[in-house]
KEKE-3310 file (N, C-alpha, C; in steps of 0.2 Angstrom, whole numbers, plus 5000, padded with zeros to 4 digits):
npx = (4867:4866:4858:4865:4880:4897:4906:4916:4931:4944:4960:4970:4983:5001:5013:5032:5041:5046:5040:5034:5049:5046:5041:5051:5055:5061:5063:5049:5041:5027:5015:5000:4991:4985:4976:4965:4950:4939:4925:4910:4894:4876:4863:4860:4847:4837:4834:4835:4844:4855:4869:4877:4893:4896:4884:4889:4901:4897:4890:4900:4910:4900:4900:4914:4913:4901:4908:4918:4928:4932:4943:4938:4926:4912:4898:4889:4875:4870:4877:4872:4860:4863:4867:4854:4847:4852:4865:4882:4897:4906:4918:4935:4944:4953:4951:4961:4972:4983:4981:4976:4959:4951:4956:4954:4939:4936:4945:4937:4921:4929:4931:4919:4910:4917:4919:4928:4939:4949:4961:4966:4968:4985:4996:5001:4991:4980:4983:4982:4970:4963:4970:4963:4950:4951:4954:4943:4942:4952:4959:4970:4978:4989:4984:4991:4986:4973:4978:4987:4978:4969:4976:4980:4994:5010:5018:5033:5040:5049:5053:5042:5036:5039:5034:5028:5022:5029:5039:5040:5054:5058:5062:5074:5071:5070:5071:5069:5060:5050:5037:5022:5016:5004:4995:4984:4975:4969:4971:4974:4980:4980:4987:4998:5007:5004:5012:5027:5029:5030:5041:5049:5050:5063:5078:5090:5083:5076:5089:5095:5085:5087:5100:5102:5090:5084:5094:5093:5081:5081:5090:5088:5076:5083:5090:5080:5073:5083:5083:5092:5093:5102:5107:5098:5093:5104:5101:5088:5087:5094:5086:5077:5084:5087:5071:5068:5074:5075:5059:5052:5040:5028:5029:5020:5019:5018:5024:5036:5049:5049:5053:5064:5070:5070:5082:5091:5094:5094:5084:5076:5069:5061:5050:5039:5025:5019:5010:5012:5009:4999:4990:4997:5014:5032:5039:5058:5065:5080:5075:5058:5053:5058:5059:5046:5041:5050:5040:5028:5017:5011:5003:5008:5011:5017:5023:5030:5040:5059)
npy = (5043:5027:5012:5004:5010:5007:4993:4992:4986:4986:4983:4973:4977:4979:4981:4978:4984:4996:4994:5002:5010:5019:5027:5032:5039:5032:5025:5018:5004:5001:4988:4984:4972:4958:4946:4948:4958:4971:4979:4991:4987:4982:4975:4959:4952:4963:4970:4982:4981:4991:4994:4995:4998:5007:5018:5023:5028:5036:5047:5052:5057:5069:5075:5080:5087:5095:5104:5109:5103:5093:5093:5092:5089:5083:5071:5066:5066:5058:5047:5044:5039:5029:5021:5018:5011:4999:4997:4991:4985:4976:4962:4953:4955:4953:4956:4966:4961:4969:4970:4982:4983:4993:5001:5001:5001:5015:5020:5014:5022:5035:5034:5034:5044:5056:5071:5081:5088:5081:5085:5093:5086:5081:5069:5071:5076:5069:5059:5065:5070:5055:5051:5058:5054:5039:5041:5039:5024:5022:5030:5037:5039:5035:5037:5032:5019:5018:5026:5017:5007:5014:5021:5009:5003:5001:5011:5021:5025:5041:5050:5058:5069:5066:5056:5043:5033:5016:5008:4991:4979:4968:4954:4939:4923:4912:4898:4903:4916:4930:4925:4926:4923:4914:4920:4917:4923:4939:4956:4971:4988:4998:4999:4994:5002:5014:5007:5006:5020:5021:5015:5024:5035:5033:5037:5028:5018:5025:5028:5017:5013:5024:5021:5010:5000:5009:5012:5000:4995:5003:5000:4988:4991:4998:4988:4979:4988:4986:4973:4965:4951:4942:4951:4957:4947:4945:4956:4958:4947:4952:4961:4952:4950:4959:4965:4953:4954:4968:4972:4960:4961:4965:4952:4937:4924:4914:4911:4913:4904:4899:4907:4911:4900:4902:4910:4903:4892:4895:4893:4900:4917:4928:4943:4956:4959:4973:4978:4969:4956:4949:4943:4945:4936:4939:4932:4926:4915:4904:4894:4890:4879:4871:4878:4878:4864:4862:4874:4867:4866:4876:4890:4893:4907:4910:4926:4933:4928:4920)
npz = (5042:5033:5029:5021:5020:5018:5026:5033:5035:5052:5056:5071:5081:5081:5092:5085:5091:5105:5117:5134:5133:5123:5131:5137:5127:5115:5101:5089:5084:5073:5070:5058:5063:5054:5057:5065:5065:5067:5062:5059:5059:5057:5067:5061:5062:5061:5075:5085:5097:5109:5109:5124:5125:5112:5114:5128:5121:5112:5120:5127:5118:5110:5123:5122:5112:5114:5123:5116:5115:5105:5090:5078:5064:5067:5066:5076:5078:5067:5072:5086:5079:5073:5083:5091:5081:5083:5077:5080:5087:5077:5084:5080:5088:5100:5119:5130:5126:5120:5106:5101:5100:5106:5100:5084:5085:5089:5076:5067:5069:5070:5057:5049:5054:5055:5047:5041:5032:5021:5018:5027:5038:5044:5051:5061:5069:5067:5077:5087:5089:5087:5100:5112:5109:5113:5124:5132:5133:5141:5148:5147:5131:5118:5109:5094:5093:5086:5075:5067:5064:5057:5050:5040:5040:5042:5056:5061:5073:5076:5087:5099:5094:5078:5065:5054:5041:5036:5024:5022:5024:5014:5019:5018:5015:5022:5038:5051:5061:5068:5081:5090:5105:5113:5129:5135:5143:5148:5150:5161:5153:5162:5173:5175:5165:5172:5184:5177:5177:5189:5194:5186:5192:5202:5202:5197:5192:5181:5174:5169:5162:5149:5148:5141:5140:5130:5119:5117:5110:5098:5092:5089:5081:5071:5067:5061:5050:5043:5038:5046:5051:5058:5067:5073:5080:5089:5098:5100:5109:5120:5125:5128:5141:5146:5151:5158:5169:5172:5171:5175:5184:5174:5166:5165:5178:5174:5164:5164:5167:5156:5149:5153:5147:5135:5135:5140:5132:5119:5108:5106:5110:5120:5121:5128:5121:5118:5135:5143:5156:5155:5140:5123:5118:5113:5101:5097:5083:5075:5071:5067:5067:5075:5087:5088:5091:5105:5110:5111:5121:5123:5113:5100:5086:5069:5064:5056:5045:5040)
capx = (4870:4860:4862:4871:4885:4901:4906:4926:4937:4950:4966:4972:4991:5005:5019:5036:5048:5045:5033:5039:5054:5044:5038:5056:5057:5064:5061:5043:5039:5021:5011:4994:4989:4977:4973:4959:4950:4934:4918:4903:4886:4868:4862:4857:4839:4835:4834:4839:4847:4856:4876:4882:4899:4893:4882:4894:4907:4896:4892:4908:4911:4894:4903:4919:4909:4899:4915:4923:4937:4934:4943:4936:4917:4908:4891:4886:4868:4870:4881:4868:4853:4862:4865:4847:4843:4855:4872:4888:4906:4908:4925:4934:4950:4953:4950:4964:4978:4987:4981:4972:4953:4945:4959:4951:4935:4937:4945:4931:4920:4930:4931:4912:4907:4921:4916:4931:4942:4955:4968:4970:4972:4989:4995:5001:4982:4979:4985:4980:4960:4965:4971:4960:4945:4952:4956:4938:4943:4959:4959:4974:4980:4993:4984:4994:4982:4969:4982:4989:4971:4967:4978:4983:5000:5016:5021:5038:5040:5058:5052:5034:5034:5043:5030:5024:5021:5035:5038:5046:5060:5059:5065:5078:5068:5072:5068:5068:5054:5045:5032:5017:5013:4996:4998:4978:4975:4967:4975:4971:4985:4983:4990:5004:5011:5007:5020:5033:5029:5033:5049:5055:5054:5070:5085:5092:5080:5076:5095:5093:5080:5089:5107:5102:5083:5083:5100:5094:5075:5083:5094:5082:5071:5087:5092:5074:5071:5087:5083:5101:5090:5105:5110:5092:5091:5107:5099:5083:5089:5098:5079:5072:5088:5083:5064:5066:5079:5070:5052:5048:5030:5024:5030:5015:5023:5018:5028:5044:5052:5048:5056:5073:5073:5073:5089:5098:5093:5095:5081:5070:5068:5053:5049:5034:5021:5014:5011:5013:5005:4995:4989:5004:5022:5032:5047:5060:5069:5080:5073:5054:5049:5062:5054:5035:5042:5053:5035:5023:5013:5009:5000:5010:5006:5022:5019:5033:5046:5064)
capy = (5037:5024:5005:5002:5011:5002:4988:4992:4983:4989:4976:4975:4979:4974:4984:4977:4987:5000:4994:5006:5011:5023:5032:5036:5043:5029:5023:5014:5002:4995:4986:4981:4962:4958:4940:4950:4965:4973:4983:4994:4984:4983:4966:4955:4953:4972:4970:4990:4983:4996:4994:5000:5003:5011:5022:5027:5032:5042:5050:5054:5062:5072:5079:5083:5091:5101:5108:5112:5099:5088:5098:5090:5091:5075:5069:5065:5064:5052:5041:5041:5038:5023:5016:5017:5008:4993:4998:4988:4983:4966:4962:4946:4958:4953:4963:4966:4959:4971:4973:4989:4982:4999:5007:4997:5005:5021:5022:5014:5025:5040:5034:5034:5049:5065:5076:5084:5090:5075:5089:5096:5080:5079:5062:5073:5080:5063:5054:5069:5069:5048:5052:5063:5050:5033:5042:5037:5018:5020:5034:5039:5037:5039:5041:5026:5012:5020:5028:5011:5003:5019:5021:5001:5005:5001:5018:5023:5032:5042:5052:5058:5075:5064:5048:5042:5028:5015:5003:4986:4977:4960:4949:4933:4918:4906:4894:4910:4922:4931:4924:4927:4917:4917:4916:4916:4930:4945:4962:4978:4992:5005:4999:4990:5006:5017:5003:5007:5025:5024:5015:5027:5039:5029:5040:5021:5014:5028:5029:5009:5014:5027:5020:5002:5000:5015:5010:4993:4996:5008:4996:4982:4993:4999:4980:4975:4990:4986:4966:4961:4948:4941:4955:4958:4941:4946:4962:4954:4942:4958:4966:4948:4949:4967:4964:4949:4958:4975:4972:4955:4961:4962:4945:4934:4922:4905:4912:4917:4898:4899:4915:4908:4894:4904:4915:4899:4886:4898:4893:4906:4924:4931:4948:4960:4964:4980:4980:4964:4957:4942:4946:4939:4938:4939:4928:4926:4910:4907:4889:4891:4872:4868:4882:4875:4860:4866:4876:4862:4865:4882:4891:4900:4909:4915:4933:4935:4922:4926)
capz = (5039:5028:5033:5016:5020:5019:5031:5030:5041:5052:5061:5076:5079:5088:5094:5086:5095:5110:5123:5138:5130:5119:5136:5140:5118:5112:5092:5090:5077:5077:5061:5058:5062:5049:5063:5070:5064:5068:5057:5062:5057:5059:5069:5056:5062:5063:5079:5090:5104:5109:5111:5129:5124:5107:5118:5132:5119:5111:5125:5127:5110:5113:5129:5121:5104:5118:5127:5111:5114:5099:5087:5071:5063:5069:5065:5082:5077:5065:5077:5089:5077:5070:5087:5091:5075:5083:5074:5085:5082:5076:5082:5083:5090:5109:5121:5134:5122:5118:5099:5100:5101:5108:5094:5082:5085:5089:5071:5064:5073:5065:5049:5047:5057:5055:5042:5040:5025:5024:5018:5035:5044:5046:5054:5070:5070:5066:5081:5094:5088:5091:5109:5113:5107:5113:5133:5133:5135:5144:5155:5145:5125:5114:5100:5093:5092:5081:5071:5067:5061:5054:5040:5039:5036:5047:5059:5063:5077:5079:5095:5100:5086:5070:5065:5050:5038:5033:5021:5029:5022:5010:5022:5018:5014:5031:5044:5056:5060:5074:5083:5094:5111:5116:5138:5137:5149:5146:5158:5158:5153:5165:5179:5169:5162:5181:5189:5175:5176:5196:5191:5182:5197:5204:5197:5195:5186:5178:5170:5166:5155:5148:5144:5141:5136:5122:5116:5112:5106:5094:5089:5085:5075:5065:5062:5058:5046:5038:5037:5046:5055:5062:5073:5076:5086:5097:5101:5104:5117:5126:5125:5134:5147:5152:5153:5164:5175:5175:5169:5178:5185:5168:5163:5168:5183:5174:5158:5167:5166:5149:5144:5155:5145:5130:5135:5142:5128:5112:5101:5106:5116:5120:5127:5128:5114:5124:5140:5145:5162:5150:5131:5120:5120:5106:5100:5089:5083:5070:5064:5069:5066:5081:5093:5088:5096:5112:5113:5107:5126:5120:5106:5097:5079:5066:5062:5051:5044:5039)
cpx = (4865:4866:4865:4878:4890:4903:4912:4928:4941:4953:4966:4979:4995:5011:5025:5041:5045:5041:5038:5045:5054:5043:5043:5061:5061:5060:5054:5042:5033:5017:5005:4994:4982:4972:4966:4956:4944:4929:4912:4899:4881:4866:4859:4849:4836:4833:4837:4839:4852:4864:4877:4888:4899:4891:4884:4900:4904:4894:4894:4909:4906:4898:4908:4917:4906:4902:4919:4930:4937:4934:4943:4929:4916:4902:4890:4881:4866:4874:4876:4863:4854:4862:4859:4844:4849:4864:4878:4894:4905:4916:4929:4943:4948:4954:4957:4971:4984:4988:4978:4964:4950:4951:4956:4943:4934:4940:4940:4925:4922:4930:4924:4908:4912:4919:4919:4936:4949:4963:4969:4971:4978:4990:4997:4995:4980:4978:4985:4974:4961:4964:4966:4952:4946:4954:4948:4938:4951:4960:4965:4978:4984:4992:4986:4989:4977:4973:4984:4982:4968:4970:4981:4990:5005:5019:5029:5040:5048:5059:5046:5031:5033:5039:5031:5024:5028:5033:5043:5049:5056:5064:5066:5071:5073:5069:5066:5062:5051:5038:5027:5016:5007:4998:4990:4974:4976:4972:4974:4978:4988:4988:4996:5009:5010:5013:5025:5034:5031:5037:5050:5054:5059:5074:5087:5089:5079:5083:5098:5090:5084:5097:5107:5095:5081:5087:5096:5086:5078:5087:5091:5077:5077:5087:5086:5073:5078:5090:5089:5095:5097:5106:5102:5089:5094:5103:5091:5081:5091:5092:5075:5078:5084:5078:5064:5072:5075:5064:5047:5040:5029:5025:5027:5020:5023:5022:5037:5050:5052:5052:5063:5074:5076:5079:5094:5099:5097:5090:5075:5073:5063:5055:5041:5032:5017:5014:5013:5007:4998:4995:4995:5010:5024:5040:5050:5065:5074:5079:5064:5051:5051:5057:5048:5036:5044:5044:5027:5016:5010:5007:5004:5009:5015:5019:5024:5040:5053:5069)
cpy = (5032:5015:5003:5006:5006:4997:4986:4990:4986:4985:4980:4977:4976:4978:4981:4978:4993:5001:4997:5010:5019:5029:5035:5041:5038:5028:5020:5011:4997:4994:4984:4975:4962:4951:4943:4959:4967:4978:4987:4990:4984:4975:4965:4953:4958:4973:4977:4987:4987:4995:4997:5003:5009:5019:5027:5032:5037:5047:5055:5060:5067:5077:5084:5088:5097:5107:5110:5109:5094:5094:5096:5091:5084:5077:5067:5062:5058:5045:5037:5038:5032:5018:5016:5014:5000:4992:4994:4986:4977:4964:4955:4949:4954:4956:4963:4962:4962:4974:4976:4987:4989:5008:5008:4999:5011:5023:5021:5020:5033:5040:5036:5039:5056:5067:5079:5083:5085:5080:5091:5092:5078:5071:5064:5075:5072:5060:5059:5068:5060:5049:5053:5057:5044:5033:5038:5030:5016:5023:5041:5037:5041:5042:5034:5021:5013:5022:5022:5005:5008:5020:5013:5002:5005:5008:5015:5028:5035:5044:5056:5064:5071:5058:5048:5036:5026:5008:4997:4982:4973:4957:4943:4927:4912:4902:4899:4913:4925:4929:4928:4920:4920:4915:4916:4917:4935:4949:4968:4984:4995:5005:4997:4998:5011:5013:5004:5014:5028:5021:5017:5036:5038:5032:5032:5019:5020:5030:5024:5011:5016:5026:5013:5000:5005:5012:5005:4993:4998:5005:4990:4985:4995:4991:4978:4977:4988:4978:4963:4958:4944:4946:4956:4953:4942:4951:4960:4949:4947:4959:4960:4948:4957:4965:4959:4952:4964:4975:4964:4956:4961:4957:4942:4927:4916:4905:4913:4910:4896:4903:4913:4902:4895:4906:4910:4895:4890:4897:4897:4912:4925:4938:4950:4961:4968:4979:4974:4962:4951:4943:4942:4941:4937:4935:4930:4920:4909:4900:4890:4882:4870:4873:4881:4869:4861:4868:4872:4862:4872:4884:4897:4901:4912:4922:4935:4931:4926:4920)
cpz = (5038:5033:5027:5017:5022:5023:5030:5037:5045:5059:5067:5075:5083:5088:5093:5093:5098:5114:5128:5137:5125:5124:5138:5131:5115:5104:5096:5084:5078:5069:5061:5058:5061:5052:5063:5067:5066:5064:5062:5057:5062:5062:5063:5056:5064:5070:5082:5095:5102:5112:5116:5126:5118:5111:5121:5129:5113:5117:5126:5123:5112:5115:5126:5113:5109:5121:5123:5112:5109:5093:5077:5070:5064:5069:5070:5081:5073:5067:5080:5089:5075:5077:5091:5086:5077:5081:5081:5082:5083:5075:5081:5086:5100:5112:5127:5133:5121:5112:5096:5096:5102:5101:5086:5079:5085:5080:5064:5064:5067:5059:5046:5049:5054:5049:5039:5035:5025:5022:5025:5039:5042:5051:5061:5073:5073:5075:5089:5093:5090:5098:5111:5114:5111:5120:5134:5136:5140:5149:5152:5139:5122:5108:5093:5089:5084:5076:5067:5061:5057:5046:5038:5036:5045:5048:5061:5066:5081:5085:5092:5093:5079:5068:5060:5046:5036:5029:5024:5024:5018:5016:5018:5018:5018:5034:5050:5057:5067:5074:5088:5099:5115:5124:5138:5140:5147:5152:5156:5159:5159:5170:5178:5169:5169:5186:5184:5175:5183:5196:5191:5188:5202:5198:5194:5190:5179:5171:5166:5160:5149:5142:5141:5137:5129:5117:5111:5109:5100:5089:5085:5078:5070:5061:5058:5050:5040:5036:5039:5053:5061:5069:5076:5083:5092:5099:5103:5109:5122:5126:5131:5140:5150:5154:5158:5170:5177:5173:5172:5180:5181:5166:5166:5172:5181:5166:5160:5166:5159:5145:5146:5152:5138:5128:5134:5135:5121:5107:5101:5111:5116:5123:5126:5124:5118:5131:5145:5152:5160:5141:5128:5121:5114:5106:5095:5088:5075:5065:5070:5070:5075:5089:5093:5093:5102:5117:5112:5115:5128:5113:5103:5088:5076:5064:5055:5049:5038:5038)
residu = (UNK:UNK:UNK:UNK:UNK:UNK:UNK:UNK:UNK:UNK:UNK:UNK:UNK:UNK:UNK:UNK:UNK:UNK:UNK:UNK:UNK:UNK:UNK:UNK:UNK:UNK:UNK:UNK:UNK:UNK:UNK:UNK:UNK:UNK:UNK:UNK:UNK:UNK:UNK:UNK:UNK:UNK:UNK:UNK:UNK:UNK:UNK:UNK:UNK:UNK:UNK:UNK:UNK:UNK:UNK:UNK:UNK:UNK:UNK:UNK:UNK:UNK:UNK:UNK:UNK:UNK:UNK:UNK:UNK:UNK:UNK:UNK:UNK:UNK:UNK:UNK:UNK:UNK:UNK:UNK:UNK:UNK:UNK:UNK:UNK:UNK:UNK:UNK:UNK:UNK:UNK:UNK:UNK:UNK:UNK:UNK:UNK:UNK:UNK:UNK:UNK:UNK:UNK:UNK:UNK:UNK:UNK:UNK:UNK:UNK:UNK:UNK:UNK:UNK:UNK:UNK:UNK:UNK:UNK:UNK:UNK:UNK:UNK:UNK:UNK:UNK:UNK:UNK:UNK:UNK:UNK:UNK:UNK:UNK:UNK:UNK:UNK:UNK:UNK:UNK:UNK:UNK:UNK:UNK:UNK:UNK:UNK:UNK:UNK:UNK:UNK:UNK:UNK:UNK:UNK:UNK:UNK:UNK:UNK:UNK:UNK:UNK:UNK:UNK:UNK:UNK:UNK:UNK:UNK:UNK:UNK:UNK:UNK:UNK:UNK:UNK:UNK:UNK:UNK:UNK:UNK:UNK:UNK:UNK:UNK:UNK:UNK:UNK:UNK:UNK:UNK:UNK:UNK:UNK:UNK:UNK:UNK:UNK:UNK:UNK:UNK:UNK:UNK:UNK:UNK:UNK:UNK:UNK:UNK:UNK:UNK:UNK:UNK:UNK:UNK:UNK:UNK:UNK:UNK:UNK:UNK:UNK:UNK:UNK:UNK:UNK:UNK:UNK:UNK:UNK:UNK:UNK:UNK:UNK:UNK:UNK:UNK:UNK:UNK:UNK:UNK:UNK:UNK:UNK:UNK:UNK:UNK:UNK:UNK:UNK:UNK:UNK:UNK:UNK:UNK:UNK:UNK:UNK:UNK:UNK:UNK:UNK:UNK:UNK:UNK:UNK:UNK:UNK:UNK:UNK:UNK:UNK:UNK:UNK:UNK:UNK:UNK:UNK:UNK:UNK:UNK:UNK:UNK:UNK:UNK:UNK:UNK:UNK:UNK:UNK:UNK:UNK:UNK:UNK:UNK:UNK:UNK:UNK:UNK:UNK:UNK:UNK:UNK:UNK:UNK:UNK)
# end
């Protein structure tokens, strides 16, 4: 690979609707946030330092190309030779946010390296060669993240088999909108989703999840896709009552007075964007000017008005 090759972008994401909830099959609804995005380049002063994480994850590949478990044609050789010529991701995605930063690369990464015939990439291929690529930073991946930054295109996922591209409503021109809250505090998933994963071996919790948490994710992404923002609001205040009744350890402990002010007060809810535990929270109001102030001692950002 030459050093004129292109220098194409690719966002971070954000997980509308089905953090945790997806684990137990519920709907998923996740879209690209074009906030933050990341590129493969060459340092600016030809300079070969030599990118650790680059390195390690080729590596990695390497391994899995040797073992016969990366089931696509990868250039390996020209991966390696560029990060030895200094090659690095220039991201300005946050890392331990929650908006698919090592997703972010890893599709970069494959966008520039696989070699492979783009007719037989189905988007289930797709989002296993993802997984498969992205365990490298996690330990363990859905696939998801890269998938998401890969095709820039808002997924909808019915259950784990049934995914694919959607197109999102024209929302109501409003005072309303969901937002984004920065808690300012990086966290790392894994252990995040192993305490909701030894939750749900509690037949109890485990049937919460089930009769109450599905229900109503599934409901929000119906309302969402189907632009009935009113009902989406009630259903996403049920969504922050559960999370702070059954998900409280992931709700950062200096946000928790914040998130009850929103249930009791009304001009806001928050709940989870991914995993929770720091990285952002997501709200929704239905006059935004008034929740800017309510929240004026917080950073928060609209992502979509309504």
């Amino acid at each position: 690979m030459s050093r004129t090759h292109t220098e194409k972008k690719f966002y971070s994401k954000v997980i509308l609707f089905g953090e945790y909830s997806m684990i137990q099959h519920s709907m998923g609804l996740v879209i690209p946030y074009t906030l933050f995005d990341g590129k493969l380049t060459f340092r600016r002063d030809n300079s070969a330092i030599i990118d650790p994480e680059l390195k390690a994850f080729s590596l990695y590949l390497k391994q899995l190309i040797e073992s016969n478990q990366l089931n696509i044609q990868f250039d390996v050789t020209s991966f390696e030779f560029d990060i030895s010529q200094g090659l690095y991701f220039d991201s300005t995605i946050p890392q331990g946010y929650g908006v698919g930063s090592s997703g972010a690369l890893v599709a970069a990464v494959f966008d520039r390296y696989e070699q492979e015939s783009h007719s037989n990439l189905d988007i289930s291929k797709l989002k296993r060669i993802f997984a498969q690529m992205e365990s490298h930073f996690h330990g363990a991946s859905s696939g998801m993240d890269p998938l998401i930054s890969y095709l820039n295109s808002p997924i909808l996922i019915k259950n784990k088999n049934d995914l694919g591209p959607v197109t999102l409503p024209k929302f109501p021109k409003g005072k309303g909108g969901l937002f984004l809250l920065n808690t300012k505090r990086s966290r790392k998933t894994e252990p995040l989703v192993n305490l909701f994963l030894e939750k749900t071996t509690n037949a109890r919790f485990n049937d919460i999840c089930e009769t109450q948490l599905k229900p109503i994710t599934n409901n929000c992404i119906e309302n969402f896709l189907a632009a009935d923002m009113e009902t989406l609001t009630e259903n996403f205040k049920k969504l922050s009552e559960f999370q702070f009744e059954h998900l409280s350890p992931m709700i950062p402990k200096l946000y928790r007075d914040v998130w009850v002010e929103g249930i009791k007060g009304g001009d806001f809810a928050l709940k989870l964007c991914g995993a929770g535990g720091g990285g952002f929270l997501m709200g929704i109001t239905r006059d935004f000017q008034k929740a800017k102030q309510v929240l004026s001692a917080h950073e928060i950002r609209l992502l979509l008005s309504f």
